[in-house]
C-alpha positions as CSV (number, residue, x, y, z in Angstrom):
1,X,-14.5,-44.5,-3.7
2,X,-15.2,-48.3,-2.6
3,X,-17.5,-49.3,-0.2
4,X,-16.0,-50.7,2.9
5,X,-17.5,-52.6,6.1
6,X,-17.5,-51.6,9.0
7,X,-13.9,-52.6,10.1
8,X,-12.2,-51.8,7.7
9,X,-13.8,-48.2,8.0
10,X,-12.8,-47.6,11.0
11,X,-9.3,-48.5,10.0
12,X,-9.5,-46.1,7.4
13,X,-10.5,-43.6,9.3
14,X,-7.6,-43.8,11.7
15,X,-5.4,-43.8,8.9
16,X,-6.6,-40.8,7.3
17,X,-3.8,-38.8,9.5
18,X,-3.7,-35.0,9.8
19,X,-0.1,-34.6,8.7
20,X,-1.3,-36.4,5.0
21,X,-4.5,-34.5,5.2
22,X,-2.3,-31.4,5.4
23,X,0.0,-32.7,2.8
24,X,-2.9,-32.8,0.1
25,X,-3.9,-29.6,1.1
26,X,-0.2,-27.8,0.7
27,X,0.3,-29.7,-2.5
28,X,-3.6,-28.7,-4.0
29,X,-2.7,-25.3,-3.3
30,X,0.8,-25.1,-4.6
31,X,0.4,-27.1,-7.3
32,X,3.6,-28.7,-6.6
33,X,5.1,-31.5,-4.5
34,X,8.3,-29.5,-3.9
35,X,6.5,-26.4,-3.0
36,X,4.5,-28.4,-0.6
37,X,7.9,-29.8,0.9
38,X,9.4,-26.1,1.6
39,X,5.9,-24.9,2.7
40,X,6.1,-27.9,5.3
41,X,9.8,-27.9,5.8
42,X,10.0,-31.4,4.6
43,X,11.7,-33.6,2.1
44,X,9.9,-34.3,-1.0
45,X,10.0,-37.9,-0.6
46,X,7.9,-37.1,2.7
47,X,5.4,-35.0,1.1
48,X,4.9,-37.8,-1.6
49,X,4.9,-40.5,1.0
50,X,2.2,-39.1,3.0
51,X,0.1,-38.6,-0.5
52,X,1.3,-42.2,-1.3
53,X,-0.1,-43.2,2.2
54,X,-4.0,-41.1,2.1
55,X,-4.3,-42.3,-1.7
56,X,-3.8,-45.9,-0.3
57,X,-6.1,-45.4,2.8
58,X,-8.9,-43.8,-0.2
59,X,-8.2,-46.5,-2.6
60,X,-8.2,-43.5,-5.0
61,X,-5.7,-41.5,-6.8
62,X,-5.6,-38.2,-5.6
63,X,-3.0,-36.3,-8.7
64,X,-1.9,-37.0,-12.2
65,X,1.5,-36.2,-13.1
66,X,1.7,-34.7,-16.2
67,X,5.2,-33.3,-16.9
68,X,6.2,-30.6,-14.5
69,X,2.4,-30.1,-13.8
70,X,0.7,-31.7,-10.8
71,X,-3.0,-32.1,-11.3
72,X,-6.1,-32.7,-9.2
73,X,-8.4,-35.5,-10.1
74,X,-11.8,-35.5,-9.2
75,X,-11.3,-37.4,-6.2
76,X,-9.3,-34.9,-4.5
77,X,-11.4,-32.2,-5.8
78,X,-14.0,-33.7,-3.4
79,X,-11.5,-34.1,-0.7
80,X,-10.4,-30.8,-0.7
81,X,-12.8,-28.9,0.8
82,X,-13.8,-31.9,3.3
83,X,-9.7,-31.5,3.9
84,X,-9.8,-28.0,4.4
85,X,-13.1,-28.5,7.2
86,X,-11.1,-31.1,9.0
87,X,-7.8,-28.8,9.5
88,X,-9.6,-25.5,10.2
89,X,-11.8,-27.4,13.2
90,X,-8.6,-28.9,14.4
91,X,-6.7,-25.6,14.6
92,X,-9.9,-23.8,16.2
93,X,-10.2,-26.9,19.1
94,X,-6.3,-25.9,19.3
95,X,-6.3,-22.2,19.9
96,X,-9.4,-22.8,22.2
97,X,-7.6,-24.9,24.5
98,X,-4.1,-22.8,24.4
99,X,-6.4,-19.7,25.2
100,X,-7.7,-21.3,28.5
101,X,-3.9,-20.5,29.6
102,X,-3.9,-17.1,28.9
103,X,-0.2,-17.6,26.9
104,X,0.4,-15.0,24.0
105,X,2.3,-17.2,22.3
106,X,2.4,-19.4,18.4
107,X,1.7,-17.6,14.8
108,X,-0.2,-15.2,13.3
109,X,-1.1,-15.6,9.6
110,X,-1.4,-11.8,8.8
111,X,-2.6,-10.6,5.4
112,X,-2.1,-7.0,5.1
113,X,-2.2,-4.3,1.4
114,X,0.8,-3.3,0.3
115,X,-0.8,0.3,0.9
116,X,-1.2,-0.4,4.7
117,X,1.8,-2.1,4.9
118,X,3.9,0.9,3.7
119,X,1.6,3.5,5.4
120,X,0.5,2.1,8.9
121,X,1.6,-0.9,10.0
122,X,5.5,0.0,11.3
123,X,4.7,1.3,13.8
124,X,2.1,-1.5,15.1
125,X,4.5,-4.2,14.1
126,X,7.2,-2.2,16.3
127,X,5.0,-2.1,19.3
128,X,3.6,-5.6,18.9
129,X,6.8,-7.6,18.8
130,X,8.5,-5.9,21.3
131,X,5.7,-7.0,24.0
132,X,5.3,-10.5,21.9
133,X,8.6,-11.9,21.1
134,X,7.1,-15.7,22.1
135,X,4.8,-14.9,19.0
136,X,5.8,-15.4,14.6
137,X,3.7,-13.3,12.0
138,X,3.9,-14.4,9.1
139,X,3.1,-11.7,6.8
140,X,1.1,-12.0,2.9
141,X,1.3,-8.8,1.5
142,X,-1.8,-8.3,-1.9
143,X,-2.7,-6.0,-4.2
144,X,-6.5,-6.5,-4.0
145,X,-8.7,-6.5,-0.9
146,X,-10.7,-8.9,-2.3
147,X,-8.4,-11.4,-3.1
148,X,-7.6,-11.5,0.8
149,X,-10.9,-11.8,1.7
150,X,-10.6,-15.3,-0.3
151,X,-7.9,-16.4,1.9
152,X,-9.3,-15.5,5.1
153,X,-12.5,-17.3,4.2
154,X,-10.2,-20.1,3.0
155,X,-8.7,-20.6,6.2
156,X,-5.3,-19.3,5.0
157,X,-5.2,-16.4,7.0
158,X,-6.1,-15.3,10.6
159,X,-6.8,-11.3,10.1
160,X,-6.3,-9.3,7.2
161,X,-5.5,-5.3,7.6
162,X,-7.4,-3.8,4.6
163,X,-9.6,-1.7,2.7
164,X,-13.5,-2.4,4.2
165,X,-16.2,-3.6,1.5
166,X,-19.0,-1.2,1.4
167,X,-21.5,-4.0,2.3
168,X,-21.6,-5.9,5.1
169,X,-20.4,-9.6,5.0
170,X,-22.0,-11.9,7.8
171,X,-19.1,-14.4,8.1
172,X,-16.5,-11.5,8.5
173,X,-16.3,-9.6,11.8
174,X,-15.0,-5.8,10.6
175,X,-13.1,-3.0,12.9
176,X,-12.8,-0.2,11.4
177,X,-9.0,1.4,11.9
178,X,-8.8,4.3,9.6
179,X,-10.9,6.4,7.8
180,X,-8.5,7.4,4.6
181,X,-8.8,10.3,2.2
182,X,-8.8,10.0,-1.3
183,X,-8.2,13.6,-3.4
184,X,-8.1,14.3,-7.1
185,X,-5.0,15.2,-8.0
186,X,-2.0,15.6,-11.1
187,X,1.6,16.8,-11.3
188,X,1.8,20.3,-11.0
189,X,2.6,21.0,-14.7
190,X,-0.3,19.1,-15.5
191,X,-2.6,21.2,-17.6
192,X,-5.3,20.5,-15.2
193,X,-3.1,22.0,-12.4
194,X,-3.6,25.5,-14.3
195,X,-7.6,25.2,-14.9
196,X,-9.9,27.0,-12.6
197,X,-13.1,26.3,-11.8
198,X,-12.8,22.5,-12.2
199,X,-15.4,19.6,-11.7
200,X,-15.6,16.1,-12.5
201,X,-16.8,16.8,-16.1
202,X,-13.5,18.6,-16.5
203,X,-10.9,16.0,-15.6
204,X,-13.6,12.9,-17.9
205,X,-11.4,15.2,-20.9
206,X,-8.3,13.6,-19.7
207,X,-6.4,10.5,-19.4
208,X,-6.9,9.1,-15.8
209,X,-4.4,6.7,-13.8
210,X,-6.7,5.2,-11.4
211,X,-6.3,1.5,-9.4
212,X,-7.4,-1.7,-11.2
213,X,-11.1,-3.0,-12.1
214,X,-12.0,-5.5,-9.2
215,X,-10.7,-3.1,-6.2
216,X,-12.8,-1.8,-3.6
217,X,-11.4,1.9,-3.8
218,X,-12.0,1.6,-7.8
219,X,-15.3,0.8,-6.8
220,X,-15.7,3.7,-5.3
221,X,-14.6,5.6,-8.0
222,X,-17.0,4.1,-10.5
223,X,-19.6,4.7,-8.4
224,X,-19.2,8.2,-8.2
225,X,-18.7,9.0,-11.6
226,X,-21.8,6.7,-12.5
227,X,-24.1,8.5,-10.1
228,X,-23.0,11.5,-12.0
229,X,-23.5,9.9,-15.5
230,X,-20.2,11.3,-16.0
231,X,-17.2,8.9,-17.8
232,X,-13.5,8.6,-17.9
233,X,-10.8,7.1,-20.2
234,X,-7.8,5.5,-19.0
235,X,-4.4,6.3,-19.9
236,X,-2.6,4.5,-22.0
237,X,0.2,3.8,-19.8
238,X,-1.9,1.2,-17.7
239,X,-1.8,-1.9,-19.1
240,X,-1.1,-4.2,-16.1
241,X,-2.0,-4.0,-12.7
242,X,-1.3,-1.1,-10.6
243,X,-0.7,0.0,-6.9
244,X,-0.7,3.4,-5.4
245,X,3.1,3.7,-5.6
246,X,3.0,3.0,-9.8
247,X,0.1,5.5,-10.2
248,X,1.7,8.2,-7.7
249,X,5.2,7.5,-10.3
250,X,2.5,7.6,-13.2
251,X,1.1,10.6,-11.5
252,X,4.1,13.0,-11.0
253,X,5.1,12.3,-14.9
254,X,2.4,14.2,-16.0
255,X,0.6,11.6,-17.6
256,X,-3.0,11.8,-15.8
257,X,-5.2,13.0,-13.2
258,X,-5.6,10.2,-10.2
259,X,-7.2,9.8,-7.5
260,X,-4.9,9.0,-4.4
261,X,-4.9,9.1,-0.4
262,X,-3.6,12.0,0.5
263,X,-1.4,10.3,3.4
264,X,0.9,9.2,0.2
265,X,1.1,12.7,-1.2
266,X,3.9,15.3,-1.1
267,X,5.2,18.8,-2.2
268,X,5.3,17.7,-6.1
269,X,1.5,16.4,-5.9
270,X,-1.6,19.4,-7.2
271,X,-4.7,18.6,-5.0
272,X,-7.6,19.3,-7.6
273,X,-10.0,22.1,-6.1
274,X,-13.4,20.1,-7.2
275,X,-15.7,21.0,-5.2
276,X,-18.1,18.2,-3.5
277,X,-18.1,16.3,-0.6
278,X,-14.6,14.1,0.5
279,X,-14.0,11.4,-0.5
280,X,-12.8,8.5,1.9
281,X,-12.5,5.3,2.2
282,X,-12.3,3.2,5.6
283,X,-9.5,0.8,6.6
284,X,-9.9,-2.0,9.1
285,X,-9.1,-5.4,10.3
286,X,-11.3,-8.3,9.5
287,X,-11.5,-11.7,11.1
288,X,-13.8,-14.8,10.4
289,X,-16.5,-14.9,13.1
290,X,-16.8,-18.8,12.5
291,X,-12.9,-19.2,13.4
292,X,-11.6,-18.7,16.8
293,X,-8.9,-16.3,17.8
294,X,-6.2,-17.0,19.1
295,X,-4.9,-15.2,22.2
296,X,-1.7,-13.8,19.9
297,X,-4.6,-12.4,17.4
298,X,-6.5,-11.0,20.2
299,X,-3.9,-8.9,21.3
300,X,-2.5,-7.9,17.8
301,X,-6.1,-6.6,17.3
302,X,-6.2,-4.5,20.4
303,X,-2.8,-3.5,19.6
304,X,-4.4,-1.9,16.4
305,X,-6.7,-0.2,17.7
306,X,-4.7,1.5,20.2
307,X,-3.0,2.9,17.6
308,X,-5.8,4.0,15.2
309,X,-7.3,5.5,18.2
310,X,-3.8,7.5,18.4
């Protein structure tokens, strides 16, 4: 970038706007100037106005077209995260001041796993927007705890409702909801489901259907079977990414042993008698400590609790 004096800074400055600022920052995450637009509910031609408009205040070309492809150049690659500082102080300043009014009101950017999502969170959403109608959720639904985490500390989400990491992370402020129970189990014609006297040395003979490489809960898992110097082998049939509901399908087929919540389990479902301490895993709500709340998050949190504590 050029080196301006001191007027013509300051001019700058004032024309580096929020709404472009958020432009570049809708378009570097999409990767496209007509995702950006229905992100924004705008035109196209808006979205690539405003980029027009910050490039000219930059003197600096801030995406190559290449194709169907929209890529960053190293300009914006520096912006981005300066972008991303600018917009999260701006939205924090905001919920400050609409807390001092006490108003539940404006959106929540929720990030819940498809797990909690099918198993807890009806009822919360029930309760919650029938008190909070003044108030939108927008809800991201992911496979991996840890891939939320990302976007909370991003500044793309306000609370995320998943599994807890097993170490503590300074920047995140963690309530614990749920404290869920995971049990070794197969389909009761499973030859396993006949075997007495079983133990985790047993089950390392078969195939196993457990959740991807990368999760927390199959972190759990590996570290069990590694403080037992014990190992397993996959099943074939896993050759993508897979959530509880797959493996519980997977499960019933007869194809492998798992290990699953038993909240998800049924009638169909042998619980393997192996005989050592449960195994659990705890659920919770995270927020970033360095981002304020805003009075609609507040309350969605206490909401939570209530019911965990039910």
């Amino acid at each position: 970038m050029n080196n301006f004096d001191n007027t013509s800074y300051e001019n700058r400055i004032l024309d580096l706007k929020l709404s472009n600022l958020l432009a570049f920052v809708t378009v570097a995450d999409k990767g496209s100037f007509s995702q950006a637009a229905r992100k924004l509910f705008l035109t196209q031609p808006t979205i690539s106005r405003r980029i027009a408009d910050l490039e000219t205040s930059l003197e600096a070309r801030l995406f190559d077209r290449i194709g169907n492809k929209v890529i960053m150049t190293e300009a914006a690659r520096q912006l981005l995260p300066k972008a991303r500082n600018i917009l999260s102080e701006i939205q924090d300043t905001t919920k400050l001041i609409q807390n001092l009014s006490g108003k539940i009101s404006g959106e929540i950017r929720l990030g819940v796993s498809g797990y909690i999502a099918e198993s807890y969170l009806r009822p919360i959403m029930q309760d919650f927007t029938a008190n909070h109608q003044a108030v939108e959720i927008a809800i991201e639904l992911f496979g991996s705890s840890i891939n939320a985490y990302h976007l909370l500390d991003n500044g793309k989400l306000d609370l995320v409702l998943a599994t807890l990491p097993r170490t503590k992370n300074n920047q995140h402020n963690i309530i614990p909801l749920w404290k869920d129970e995971l049990a070794f189990v197969t389909s009761k014609n499973h030859l396993l489901a006949q075997t007495k006297d079983i133990d985790l040395a047993t089950i390392t003979q078969y195939p196993a259907l457990l959740p991807d490489k990368g999760t927390l809960t199959r972190e759990i898992i590996d570290t069990l079977f590694q403080q037992q110097q014990l190992s397993f082998h996959l099943a074939p049939q896993i050759t993508s990414p897979a959530n509880f509901t797959v493996l519980k399908m997977l499960v019933s087929l007869g194809l492998g042993w798992s290990i699953l919540p038993k909240i998800i389990l049924d009638e169909t479902f042998h619980i393997l008698p192996i005989q050592m301490e449960p195994l659990h895993r705890n659920l919770g709500i995270i927020h970033h400590q360095q981002r304020s709340l805003s009075n609609a998050c507040k309350e969605f949190v206490t909401v939570c609790t209530t019911h965990s504590a039910l």
